[in-house]
N, C-alpha and C positions, 0 to 999 in steps of 0.2 A: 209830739202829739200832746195836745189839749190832756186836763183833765178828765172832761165831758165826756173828749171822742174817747180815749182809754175807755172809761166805763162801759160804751154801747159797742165794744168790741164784740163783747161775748153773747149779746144779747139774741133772744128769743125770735124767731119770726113766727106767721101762724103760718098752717098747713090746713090744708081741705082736698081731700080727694076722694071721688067715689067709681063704681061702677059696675055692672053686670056681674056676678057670679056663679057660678054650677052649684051648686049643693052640697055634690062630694069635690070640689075646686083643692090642688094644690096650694097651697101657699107660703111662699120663702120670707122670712122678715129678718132683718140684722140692725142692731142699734148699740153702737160699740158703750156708748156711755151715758143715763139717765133712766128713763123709764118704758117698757113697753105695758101697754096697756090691751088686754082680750077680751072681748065678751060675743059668744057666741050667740047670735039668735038665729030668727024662722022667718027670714028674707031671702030671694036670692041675686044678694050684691053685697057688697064689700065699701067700708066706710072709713077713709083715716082721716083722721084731724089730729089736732095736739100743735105744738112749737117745735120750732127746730132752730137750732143752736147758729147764731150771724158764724160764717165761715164754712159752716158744713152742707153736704149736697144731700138733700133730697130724692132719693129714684120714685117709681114706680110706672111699671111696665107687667103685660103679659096679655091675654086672653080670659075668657069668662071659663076655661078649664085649669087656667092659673096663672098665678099673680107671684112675680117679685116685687117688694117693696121697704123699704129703711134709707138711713142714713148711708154712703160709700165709705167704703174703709180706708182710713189716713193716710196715704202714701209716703209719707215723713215720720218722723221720730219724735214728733210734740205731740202732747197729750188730746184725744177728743173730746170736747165741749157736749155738755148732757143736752138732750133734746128729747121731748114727749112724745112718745104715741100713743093714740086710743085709736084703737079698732075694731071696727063691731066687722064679722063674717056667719058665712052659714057654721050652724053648730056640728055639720058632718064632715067640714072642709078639713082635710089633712093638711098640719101647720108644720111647717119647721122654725123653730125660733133659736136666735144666736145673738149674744152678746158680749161682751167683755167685763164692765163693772154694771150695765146697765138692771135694774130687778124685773124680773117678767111677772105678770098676775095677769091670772085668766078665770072664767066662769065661764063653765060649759064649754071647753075647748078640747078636742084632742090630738095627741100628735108629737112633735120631740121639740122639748125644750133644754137649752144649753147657755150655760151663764158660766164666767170663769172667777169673777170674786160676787157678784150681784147674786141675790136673791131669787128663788123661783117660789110662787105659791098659786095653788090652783085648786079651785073649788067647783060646785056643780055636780056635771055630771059629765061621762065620756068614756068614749070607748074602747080608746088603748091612752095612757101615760109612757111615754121614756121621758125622765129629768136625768141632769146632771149636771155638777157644779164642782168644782173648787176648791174653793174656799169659803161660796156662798152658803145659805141655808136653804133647804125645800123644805114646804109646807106644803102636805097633799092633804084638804079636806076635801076630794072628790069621788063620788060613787062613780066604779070600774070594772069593768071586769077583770082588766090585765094590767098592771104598772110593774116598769123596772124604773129605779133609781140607785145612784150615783153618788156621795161626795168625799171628797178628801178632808178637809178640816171643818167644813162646815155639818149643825148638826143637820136628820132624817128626821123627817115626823110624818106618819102616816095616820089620819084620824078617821075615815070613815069604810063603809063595805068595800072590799077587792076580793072578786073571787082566786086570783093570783097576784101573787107577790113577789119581788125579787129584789129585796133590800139589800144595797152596802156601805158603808162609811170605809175610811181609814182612821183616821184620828177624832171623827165628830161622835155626837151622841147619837143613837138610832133609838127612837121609842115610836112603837106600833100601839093599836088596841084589839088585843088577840081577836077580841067577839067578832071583828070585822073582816080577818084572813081564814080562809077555807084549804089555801095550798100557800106556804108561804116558805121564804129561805132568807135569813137575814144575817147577816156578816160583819163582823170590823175585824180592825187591826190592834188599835190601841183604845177606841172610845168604845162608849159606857153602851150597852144593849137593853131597852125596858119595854117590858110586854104587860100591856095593864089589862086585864077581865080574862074570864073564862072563854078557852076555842070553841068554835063551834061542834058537834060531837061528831061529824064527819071531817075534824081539820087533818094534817100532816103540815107541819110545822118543823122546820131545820133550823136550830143558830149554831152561829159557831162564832169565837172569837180568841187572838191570841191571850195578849197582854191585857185587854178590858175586862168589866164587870159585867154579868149579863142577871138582872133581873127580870124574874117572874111573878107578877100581884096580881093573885087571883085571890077571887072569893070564897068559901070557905064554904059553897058546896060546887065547887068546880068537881068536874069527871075528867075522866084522860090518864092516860100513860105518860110517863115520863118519865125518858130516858137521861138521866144526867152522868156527864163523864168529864176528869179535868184530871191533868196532869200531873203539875206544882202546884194549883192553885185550890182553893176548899169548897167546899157544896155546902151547904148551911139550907137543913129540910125542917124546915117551922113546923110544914106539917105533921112531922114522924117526931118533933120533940128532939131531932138530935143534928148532929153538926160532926160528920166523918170528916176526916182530911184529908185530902187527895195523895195520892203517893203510891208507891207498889203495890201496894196492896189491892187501891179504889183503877189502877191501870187495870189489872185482871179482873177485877169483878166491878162494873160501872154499877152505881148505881141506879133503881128502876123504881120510881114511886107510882102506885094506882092511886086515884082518887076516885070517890064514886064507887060507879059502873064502869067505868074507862070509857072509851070511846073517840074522843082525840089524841093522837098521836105525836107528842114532842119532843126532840131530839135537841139536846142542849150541849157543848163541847166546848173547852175550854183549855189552851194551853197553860200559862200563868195565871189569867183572870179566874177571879172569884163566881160560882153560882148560887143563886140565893133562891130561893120557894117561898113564897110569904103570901101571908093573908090578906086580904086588902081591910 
C-alpha cells in the first residue's frame, strides 16, 4: 500500500441524518471511540451529523417513539477508529448513552450516560442524571432534581442545584458545592471527598470514606449539625480551635459541632481518612 492510501485509511466521512421525534422519544446511542456530542432542544425531531471514522458502520434506525443510533460495535480484536457525533433531540427524550473511550457532553439532556475511560460532562438543565465511568471524569454543571453518579479512578464534580444526590468514587476525587445539595450521600474508597459552602438549612447530608480525606469549607457563619466520627484517622475542628485524635476514645463519643442555629444536618465518617472543618 501506497503512502497516500495508508494515510486515508482512517479517515473521516461526513454523516447527516434526521427525522421525526416524540418529545418524551427513547433514545439509544453507542460510539466506542471519539466524541459524542448532546444538545437538547424544543423541536420535535432528531438531528445527527458529525464524521465517522473510513472502516466503521454507521446505524440508525427506529420510530418517532425511539431511535437507536451510533457506530456498531467491532466484532474483532483491533482497536476502534474515533468518529464524531452532534446530536440535537427533544430536551424531554430519555437517552441512554454508551461508550468506551469516546467523551460524552450534553446541554439540556437527561437520562443514563456510561463511559468506560472517556469523559462525561453535562450542563443545563434536566430531569433525572445516572453518569458513570471508569476511569473517565464527570463534570455535572446541571440543574436537577435527582443525579446518581459513579467513578472508579476518575475524579466527581458536582457544581450546580440537585435536590438529590448520590455520589461515589473509589479512587477519584469527589468535590460537591454543599449550597447546592438538599438530600445528598457521598462516598469513596481511597479518594479525597471536598464540600465547598454552607448546606442549605433544610439539608441531611451523609459522607463516608475509608482510606481518603473528606473536607468540609464552609464559611464562617454556616449553621448546621455536625456529626464527625473516624476511627484511626484525626478530625481537625477550626472551628472549636482544637484538633482531637481519633482513637478509643473519639469511637465512643463521636464528635458533634453546632454552628449557628443548626439546622443542616451532616454526618461525616471516616475509617483511616483524616476530617477536617475549615473556614473558607
Amino acid at each position: 500500500m501506497s503512502a497516500a492510501a495508508a494515510g486515508t485509511t482512517h479517515a473521516q466521512l461526513p454523516v447527516l441524518r434526521a427525522r421525526s421525534l416524540d418529545a418524551t422519544a427513547a433514545v439509544k446511542i453507542f460510539n466506542p471511540a471519539g466524541s459524542i456530542r448532546l444538545v437538547g432542544w424544543d423541536r420535535d425531531s432528531i438531528v445527527v451529523q458529525g464524521r465517522i471514522a473510513r472502516g466503521e458502520h454507521f446505524f440508525f434506525g427506529g420510530s418517532a417513539s425511539g431511535v437507536k443510533l451510533g457506530i456498531e460495535d467491532a466484532t474483532t480484536s483491533g482497536d476502534s477508529h474515533p468518529s464524531e457525533l452532534v446530536i440535537y433531540l427533544p430536551r424531554a427524550s430519555r437517552i441512554s448513552v454508551k461508550s468506551a473511550s469516546a467523551n460524552i457532553t450534553g446541554t439540556d439532556v437527561s437520562g443514563w450516560f456510561y463511559a468506560v475511560s472517556g469523559s462525561v460532562r453535562l450542563a443545563g438543565a434536566a430531569t433525572s442524571i445516572e453518569a458513570e465511568t471508569m476511569d473517565g471524569n464527570i463534570d455535572l454543571d446541571v440543574a436537577v432534581p435527582w443525579v446518581r453518579a459513579r467513578t472508579g479512578s476518575g475524579s466527581l464534580t458536582l457544581r450546580r442545584a440537585v435536590a438529590d444526590a448520590d455520589l461515589a468514587t473509589i479512587a477519584g476525587t469527589l468535590s460537591a458545592v454543599a449550597s447546592s445539595v438538599r438530600r445528598g450521600r457521598f462516598s469513596s474508597v481511597t479518594g479525597d471527598i471536598r464540600m465547598v459552602g454552607a448546606p442549605p438549612p433544610d439539608a441531611l447530608l451523609e459522607l463516608s470514606n475509608h482510606d481518603g480525606a473528606v473536607d468540609l469549607l464552609l464559611p464562617r457563619d454556616a449553621s448546621g449539625v455536625f456529626d464527625l466520627s473516624a476511627v484511626t484517622g484525626t478530625i481537625d475542628n477550626a472551628f472549636a480551635g482544637a484538633s482531637p485524635t481519633a482513637g478509643a476514645a473519639l469511637r465512643k463519643r463521636p464528635l458533634r459541632v453546632q454552628l449557628g442555629n443548626g439546622g443542616a444536618h451532616v454526618t461525616v465518617r471516616t475509617f483511616r481518612g483524616a476530617i477536617r472543618l475549615r473556614s473558607q
